[in-house]
ZASEMI-923705 format. One record per atom (N, C-alpha, C): residue in one letter; x, y, z. Coordinates in steps of 0.05 Angstrom, whole numbers, plus 5000, padded with zeros to 4 digits. Layout:
! residues N
AXYZ
...
This chain:
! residues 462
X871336772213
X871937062210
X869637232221
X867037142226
X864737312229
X865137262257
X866237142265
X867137202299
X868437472310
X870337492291
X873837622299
X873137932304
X870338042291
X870638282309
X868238282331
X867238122342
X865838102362
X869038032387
X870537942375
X872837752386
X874738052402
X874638272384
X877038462383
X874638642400
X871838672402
X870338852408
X870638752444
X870138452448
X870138412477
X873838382490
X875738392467
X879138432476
X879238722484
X878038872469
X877339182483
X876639322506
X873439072517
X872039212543
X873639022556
X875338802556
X876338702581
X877538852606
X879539072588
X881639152608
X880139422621
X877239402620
X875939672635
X877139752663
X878240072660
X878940142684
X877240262701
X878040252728
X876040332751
X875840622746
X874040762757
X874841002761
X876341072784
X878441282792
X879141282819
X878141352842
X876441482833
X874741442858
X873441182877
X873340962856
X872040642868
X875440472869
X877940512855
X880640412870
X880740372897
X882040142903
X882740132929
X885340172929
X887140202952
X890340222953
X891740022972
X894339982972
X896039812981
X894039783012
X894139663030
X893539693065
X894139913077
X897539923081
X899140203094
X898440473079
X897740483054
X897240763036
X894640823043
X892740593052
X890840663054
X889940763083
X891840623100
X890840653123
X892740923133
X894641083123
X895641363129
X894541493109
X894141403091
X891741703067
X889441763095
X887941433106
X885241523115
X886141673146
X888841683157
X889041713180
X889642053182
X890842113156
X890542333143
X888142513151
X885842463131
X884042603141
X882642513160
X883042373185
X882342353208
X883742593229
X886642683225
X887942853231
X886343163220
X885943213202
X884343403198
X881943523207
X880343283211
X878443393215
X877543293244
X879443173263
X879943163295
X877443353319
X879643513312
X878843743326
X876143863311
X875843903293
X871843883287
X870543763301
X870943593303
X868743353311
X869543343345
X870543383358
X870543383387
X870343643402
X870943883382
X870044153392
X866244203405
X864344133387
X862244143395
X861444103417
X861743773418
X861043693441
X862243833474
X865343853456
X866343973485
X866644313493
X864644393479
X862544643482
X859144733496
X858344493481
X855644323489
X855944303520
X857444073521
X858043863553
X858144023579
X860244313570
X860444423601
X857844563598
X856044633582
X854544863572
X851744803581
X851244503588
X849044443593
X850944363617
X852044273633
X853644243660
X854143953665
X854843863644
X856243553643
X858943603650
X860243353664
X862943343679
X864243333660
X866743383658
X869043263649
X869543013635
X868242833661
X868042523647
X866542523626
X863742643630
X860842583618
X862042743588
X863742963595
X863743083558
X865842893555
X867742743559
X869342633544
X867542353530
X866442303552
X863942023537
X862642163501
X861242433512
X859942653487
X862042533472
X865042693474
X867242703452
X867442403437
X867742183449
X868341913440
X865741823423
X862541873430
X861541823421
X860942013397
X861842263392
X862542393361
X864142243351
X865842153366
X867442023341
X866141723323
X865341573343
X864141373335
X861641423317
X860041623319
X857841743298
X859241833271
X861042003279
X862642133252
X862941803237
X864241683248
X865541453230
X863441233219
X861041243239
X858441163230
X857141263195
X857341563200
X855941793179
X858041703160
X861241723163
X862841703142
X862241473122
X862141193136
X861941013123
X858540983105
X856641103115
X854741103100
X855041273080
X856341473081
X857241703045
X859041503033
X861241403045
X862941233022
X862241033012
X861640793029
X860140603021
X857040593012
X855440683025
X853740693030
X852140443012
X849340533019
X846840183004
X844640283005
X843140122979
X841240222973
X841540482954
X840140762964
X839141032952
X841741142976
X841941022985
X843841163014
X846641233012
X848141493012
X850141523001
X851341682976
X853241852979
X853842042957
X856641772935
X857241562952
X859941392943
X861941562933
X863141832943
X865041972936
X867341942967
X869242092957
X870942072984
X870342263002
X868142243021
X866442473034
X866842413058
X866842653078
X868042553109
X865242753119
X864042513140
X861742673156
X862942713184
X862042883194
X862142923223
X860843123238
X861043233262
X858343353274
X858643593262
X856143763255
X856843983244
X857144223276
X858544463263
X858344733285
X856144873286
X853644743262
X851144923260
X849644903279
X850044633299
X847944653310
X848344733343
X850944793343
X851544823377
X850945053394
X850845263379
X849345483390
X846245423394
X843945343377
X842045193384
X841445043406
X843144923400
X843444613424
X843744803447
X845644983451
X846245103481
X844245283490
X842145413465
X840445483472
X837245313484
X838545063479
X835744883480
X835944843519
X838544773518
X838844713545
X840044863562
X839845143560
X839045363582
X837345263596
X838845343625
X837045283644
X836544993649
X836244853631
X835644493639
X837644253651
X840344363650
X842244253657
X841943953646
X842843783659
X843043423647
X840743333626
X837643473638
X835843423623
X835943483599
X838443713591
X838043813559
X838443623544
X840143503550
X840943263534
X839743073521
X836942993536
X834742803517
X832942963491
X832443293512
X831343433491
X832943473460
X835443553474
X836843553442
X836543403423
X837343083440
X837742833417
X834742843407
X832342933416
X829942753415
X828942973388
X831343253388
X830343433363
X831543363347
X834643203351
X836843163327
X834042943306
X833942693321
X832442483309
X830042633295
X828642733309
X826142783277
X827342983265
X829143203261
X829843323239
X831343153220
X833042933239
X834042723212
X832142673197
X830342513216
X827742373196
X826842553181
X825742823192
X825142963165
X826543093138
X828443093147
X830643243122
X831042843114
X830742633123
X831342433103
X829542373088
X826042473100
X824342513073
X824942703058
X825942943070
X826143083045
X828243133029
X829442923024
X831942913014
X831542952974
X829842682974
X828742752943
X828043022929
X826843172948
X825643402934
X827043732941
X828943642962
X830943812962
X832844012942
X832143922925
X833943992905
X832044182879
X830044162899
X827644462885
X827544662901
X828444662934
X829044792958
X831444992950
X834144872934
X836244962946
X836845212931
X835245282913
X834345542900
X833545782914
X832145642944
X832345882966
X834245912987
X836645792974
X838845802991
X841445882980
X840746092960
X843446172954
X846246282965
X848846392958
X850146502963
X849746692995
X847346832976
X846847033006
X846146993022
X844246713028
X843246653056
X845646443065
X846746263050
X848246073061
X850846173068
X852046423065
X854846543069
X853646783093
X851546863100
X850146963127
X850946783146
X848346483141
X849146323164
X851746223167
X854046183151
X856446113159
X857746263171
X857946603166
X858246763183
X857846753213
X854946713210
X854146763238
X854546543253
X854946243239
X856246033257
X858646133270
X861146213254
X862946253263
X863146513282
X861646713282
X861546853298
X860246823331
X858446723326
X856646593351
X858546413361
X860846323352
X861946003369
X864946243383
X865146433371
X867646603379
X867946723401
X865146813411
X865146753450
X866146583459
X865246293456
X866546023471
X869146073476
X870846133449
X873146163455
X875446233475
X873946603476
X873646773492
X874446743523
X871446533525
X870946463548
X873546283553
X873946093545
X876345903549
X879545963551
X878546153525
X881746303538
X883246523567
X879746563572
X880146643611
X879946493620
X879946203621
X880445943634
X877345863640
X875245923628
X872545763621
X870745773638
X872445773666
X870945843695
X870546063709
X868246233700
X867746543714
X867246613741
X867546343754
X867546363783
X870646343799
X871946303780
X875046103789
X876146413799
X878146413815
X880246603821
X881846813802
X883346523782
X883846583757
X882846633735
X879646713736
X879046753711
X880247083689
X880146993676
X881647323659
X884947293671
X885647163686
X888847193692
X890847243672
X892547393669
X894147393652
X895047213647
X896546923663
X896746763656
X894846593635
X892846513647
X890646453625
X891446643601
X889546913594
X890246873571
X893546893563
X895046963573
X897646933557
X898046693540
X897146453560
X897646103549
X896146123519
X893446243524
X892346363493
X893246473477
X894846633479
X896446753458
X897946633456
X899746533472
X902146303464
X901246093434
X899346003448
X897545753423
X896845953409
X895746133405
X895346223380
X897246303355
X899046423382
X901846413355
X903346183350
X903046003368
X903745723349
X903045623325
X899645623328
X898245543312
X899045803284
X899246043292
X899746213267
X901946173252
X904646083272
X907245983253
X907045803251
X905945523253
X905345233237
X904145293217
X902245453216
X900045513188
X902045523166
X903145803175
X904945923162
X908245763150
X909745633162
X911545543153
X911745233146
X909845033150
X910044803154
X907744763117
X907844523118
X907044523086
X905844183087
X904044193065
X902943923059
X901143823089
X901943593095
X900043483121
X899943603140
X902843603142
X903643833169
X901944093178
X901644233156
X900144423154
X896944403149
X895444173144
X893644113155
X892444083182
X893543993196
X893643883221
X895444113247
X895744403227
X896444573250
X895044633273
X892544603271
X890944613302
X891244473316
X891044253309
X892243973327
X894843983343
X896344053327
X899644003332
X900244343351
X898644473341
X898544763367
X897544673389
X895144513391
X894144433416
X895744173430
X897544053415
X900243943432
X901544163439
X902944223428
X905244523432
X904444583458
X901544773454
X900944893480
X900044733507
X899344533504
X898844343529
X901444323547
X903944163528
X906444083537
X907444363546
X906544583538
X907644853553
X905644913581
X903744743578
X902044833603
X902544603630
X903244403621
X903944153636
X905844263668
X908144363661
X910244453683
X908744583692
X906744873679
X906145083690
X902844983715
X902144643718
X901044603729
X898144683725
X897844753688
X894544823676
X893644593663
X894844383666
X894144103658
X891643903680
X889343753665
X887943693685
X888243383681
X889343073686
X889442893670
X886242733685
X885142883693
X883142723717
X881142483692
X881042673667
X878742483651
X879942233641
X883342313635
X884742103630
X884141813647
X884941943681
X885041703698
X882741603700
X880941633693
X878041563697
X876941423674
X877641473655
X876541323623
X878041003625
X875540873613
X876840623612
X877940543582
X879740403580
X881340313557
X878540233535
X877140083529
X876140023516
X872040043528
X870840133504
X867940223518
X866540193488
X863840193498
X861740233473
X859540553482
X859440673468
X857340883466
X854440703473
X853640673503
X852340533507
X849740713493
X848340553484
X845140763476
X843840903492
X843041233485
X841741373501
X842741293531
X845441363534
X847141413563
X845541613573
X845241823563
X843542013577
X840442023590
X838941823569
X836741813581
X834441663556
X831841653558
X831441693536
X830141973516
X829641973495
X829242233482
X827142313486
X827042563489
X825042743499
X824242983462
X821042983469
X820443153444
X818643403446
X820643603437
X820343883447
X819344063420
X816944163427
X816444263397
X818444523389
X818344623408
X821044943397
X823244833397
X824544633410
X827344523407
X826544373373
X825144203374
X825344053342
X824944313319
X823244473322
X822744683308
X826244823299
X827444913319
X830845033321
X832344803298
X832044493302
X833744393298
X832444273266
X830644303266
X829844293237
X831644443220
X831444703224
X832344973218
X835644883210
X836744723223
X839444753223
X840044503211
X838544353212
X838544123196
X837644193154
X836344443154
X836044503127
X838044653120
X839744813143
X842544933136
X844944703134
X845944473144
X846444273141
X846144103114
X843544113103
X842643963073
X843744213055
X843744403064
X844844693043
X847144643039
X849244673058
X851544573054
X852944293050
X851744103053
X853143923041
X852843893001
X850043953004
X849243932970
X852444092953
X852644322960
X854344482965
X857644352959
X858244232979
X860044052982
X860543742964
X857843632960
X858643472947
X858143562919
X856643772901
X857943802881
X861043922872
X862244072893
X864544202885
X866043812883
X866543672908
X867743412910
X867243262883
X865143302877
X864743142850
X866043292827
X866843602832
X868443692804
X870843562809
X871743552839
X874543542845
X876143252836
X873543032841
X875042792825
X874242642807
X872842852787
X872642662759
X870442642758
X868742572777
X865842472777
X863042692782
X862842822763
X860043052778
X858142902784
X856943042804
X853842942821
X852142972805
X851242782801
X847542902790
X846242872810
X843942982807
X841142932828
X840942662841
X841742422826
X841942182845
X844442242863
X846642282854
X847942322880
X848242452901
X846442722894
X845642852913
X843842862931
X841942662924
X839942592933
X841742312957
X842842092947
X843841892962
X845642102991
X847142262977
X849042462994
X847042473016
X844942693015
X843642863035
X842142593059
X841942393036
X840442103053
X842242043081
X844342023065
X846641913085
X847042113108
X847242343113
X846842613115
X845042573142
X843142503129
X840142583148
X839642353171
X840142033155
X840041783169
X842341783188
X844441843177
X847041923202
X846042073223
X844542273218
X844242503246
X841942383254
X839042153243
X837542123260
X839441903274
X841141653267
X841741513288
X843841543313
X844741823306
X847441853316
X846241913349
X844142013348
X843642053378
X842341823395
X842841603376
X841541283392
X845141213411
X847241263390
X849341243413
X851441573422
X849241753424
X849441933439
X851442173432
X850942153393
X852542433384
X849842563374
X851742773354
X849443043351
X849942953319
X848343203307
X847543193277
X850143143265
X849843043245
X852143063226
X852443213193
X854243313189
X854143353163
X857643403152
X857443493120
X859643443112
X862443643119
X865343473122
X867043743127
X868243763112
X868143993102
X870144163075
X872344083081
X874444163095
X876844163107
X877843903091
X875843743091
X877143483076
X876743383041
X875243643038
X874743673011
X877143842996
X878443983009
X880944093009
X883343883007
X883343643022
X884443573022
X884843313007
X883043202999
X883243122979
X883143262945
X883843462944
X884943682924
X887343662931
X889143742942
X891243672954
X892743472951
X892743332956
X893743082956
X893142822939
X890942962918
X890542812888
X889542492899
X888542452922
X888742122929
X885242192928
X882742052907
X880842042898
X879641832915
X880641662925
X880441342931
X876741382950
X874841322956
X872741272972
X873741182996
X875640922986
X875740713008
X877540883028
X879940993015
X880941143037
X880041363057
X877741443050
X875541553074
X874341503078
X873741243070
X871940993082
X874140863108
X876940833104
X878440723125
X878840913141
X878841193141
X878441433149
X876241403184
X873641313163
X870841263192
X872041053208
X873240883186
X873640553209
X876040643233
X877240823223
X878840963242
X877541133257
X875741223258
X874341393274
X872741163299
X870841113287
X869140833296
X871440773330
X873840663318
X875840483338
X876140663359
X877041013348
X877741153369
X875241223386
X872141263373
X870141273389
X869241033412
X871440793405
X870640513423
X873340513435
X874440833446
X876840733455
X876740933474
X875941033497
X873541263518
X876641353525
X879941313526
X881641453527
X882641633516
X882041513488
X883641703462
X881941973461
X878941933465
X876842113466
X877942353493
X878342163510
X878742323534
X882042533533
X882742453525
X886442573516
X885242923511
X883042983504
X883243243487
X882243323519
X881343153544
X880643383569
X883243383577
X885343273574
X887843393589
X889243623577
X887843793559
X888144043549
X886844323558
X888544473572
X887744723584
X885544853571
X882844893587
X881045073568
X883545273560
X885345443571
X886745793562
X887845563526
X888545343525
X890445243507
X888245263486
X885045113491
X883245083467
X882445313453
X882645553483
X881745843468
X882545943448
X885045923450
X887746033435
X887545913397
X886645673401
X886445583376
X883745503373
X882045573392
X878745573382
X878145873362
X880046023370
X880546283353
X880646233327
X882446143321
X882846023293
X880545853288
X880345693299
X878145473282
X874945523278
X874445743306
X872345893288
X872346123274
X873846283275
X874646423272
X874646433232
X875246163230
X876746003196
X873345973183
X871445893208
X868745893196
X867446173180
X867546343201
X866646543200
X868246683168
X870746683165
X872346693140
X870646583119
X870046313121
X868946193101
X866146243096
X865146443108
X862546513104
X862546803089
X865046913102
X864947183084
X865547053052
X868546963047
X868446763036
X865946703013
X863546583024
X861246493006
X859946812993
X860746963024
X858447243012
X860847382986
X862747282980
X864147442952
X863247302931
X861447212931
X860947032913
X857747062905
X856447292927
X854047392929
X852747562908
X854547652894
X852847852886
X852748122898
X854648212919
X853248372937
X853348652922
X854048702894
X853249012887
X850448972890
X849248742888
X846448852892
X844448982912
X843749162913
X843149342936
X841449112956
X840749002939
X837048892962
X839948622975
X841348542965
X843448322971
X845548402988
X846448632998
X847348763018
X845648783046
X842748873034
X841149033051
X840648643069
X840348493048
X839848223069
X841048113080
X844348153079
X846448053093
X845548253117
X845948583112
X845748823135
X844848653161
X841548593156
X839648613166
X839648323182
X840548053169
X840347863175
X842747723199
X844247863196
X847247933205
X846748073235
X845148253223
X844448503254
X842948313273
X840648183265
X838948123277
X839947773285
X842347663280
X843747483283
X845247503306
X846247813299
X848947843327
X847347903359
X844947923361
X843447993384
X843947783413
X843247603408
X843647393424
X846747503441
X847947513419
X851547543428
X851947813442
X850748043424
X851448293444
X849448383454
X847348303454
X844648323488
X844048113495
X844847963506
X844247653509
X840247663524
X840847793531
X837247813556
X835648053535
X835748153516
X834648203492
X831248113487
X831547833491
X828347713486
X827647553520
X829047773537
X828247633564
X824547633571
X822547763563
X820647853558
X818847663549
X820747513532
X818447243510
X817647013524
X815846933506
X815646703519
X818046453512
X818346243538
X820546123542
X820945913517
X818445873507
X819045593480
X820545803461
X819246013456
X820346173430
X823746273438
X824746343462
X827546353465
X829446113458
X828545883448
X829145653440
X830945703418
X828545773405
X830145963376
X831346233368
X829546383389
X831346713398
X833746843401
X834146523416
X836946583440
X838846463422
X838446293394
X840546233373
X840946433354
X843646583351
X844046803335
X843546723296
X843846383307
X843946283278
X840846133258
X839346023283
X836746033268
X834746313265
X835346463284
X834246783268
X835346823249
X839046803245
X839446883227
X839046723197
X838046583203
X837646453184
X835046483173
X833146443188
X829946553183
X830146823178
X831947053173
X830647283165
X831947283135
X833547103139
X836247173111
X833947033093
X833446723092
X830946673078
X828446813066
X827146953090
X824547173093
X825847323065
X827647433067
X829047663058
X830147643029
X831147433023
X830847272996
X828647192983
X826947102993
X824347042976
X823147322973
X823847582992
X821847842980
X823347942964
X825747922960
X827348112943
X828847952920
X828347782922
X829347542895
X828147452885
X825247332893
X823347102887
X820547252883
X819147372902
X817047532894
X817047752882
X814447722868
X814248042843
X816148022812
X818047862822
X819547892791
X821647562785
X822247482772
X822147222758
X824947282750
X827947202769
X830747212769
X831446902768
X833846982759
X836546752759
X837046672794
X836646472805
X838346482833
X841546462828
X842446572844
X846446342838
X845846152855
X847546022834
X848245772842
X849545752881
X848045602893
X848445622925
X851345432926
X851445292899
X853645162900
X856045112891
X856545432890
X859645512873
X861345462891
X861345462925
X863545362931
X863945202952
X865045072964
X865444862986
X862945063014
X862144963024
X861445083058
X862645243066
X864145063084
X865545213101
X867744953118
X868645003132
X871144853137
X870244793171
X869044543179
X868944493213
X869844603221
């Protein structure tokens, strides 16, 4: 009898359930949950690069290589947040991929350098990884100077700074071409845009996830007859490839380029922290400091190795933090099968290449929307600011003003010296360095305040 409740105590812990977040699911559930948010967050992760690519004067071919090898990094980064080992890893259902923070930077790095920008970039992505992966531990005494007001500035001004590209693409991308500004061009733009506005609008659940995507079919197959179709990267990509290492060259180390990309690498650790605590309300499991700490690891080690097979920084996308709200499916593994799906299409230099047989006028049209959706999500963070506060207006004003320069005087800091236009000529590390400046004098010095919480709501959406 002096057994029987030791007997009934271990009949108890036998049937311990998992949490859902560590469940796995059937094969097929798992492999359309993870193909799911591979659909989502698509077009994130291959926009950069194919902004970057013409921007520093890579071909066609050479950005679709860029595009394939985002994918293969994304699915790299992914699998280190879900799975991850060691300290490494948030183990939530977290989807990495390249962030939009850093492409205005990046295009500022390689002004003027053409092919060569390319080493300089990677050679800044790698030590800001390395350094945001030391400072991952102590991060979380930092993010107190990154509230509401500075982190809903720079999301702003991401999405505003990338809304030229658009622009440009929807007059057909080429300012030398015949057709540039043609009505045709942009018409095909507006066409996709109102696609993409009635998919948003009437379609529901996945479908309506994946409206950018499914507009940038729409409008292609309408551009095909009209002869704005290019399949040249298609015929040229081979069926199966590896992101050979440093294709470009090897890395080059630039003190004002690493300086820029630091910068955007601490806007990057802002927003994911960000992200993975809302993810952790969303399925059961809140983050503590270890998980946020593993998160930002994975985070940082992703963006230093991602430029060994020739992507850019990484960090987390909302879009899929949404979507797993949505669709109630908690699972890790299924955005863990998510990367392994990514990974395949990054070792597959066609599937990558499919997005150049898409009319710049088609990407414009729904580059509108997609940055457009950033910039949203930054005002977005700033309702959440505080802004009756006078000095909390006055730092959006000011940080905002001195953000939009680049965009509406572009030759503004033609005068400076050339390292410091590194950072000048990005609307988003000024704006970021004054929104900071500007917070610590009016929040932090002289008087002893509450910060808000920087992490009331998701980022922002790739």
């Amino acid at each position: 009898m002096a057994d029987a409740p030791r007997f009934r105590k271990d009949a108890v812990a036998v049937p311990e359930e998992k949490h859902p977040v560590d469940e796995t699911l059937p094969p097929l559930r798992m492999f359309t949950s993870g193909l799911q948010h591979v659909a989502a967050m698509y077009a994130g992760v291959v926009a950069p690069p194919m902004i970057v690519g013409p921007a520093v004067g890579l071909s066609a071919t050479e950005t679709a290589f860029l595009m394939g090898a985002s994918l293969f990094t994304a699915g790299l980064a992914t699998l280190l947040q879900t799975l991850g080992f060691w300290k490494i890893g948030a183990k939530l259902p977290f989807v990495n991929g390249v962030s939009f923070a850093g492409v205005t930077p990046m295009i500022a790095i390689g002004k003027g350098q053409g092919h060569d920008a390319i080493p300089v970039i990677f050679g800044a992505i790698i030590v800001a990884g390395l350094v945001g992966f030391l400072a991952a531990p102590y991060f979380g005494r930092l993010v107190r100077f990154f509230p509401p007001v500075v982190t809903g500035t720079v999301i702003t001004l991401i999405g505003v700074s990338l809304l030229p590209v658009a622009f440009n693409w929807s007059q057909g991308g080429n300012r030398t071409a015949a057709d540039y500004g043609s009505m045709k061009n942009i018409g095909m733009a507006a066409l996709t845009l109102a696609i993409v506005l009635v998919m948003r609008k009437f379609l529901r659940g996945f479908l309506q996830q994946i409206s950018i995507l499914l507009g940038l079919v729409a409008g292609t197959l309408v551009a095909i007859p009209l002869g704005m179709a290019n399949f040249d990267a298609v015929r040229d990509a081979d069926l199966v490839g590896f992101p050979t290492p440093f294709h470009f060259g090897a890395p080059q180390f630039q003190v004002a380029a690493i300086v820029s990309m630091c910068i955007v690498m601490l806007v990057c650790m802002t927003e994911s922290t960000a992200d993975i605590l809302a993810l952790g309300r969303i399925v059961g499991r809140p983050a503590d400091a270890r998980t946020i700490e593993g998160g930002l690891r994975a985070d940082t080690l992703g963006s230093a190795l991602s430029p060994l097979f020739n992507g850019f920084m990484c960090s987390a996308f909302a879009q899929n933090i949404g979507l797993v709200a949505m669709t109630k499916v908690r699972s890790r593994f299924v955005v863990a099968a998510g990367g392994g799906i990514l990974i395949l299409l990054g070792l597959c230099p066609v599937a990558a290449s499919v997005i150049g047989v898409v009319p710049l006028p088609v990407l414009g049209g729904a580059g509108i929307v997609l940055f457009g959706s950033v910039a949203a999500s930054g005002i977005q963070t700033l309702a959440g600011a505080a802004m009756e506060k006078g000095e909390n207006a006055l730092i959006v004003a000011a940080s905002v003003g001195i953000g939009l320069i680049p965009i509406a005087a572009p030759n503004f800091y033609h005068a400076f010296p050339k390292d410091l236009l590194v950072v000048l000529d990005s609307g988003i590390s000024t704006g970021c360095v004054v929104a900071i400046l500007l917070n610590l004098a009016f929040n932090h010095l002289g008087a002893r305040r509450t910060a808000p919480d920087p992490a009331a709501e998701p980022a922002f959406a790739h």
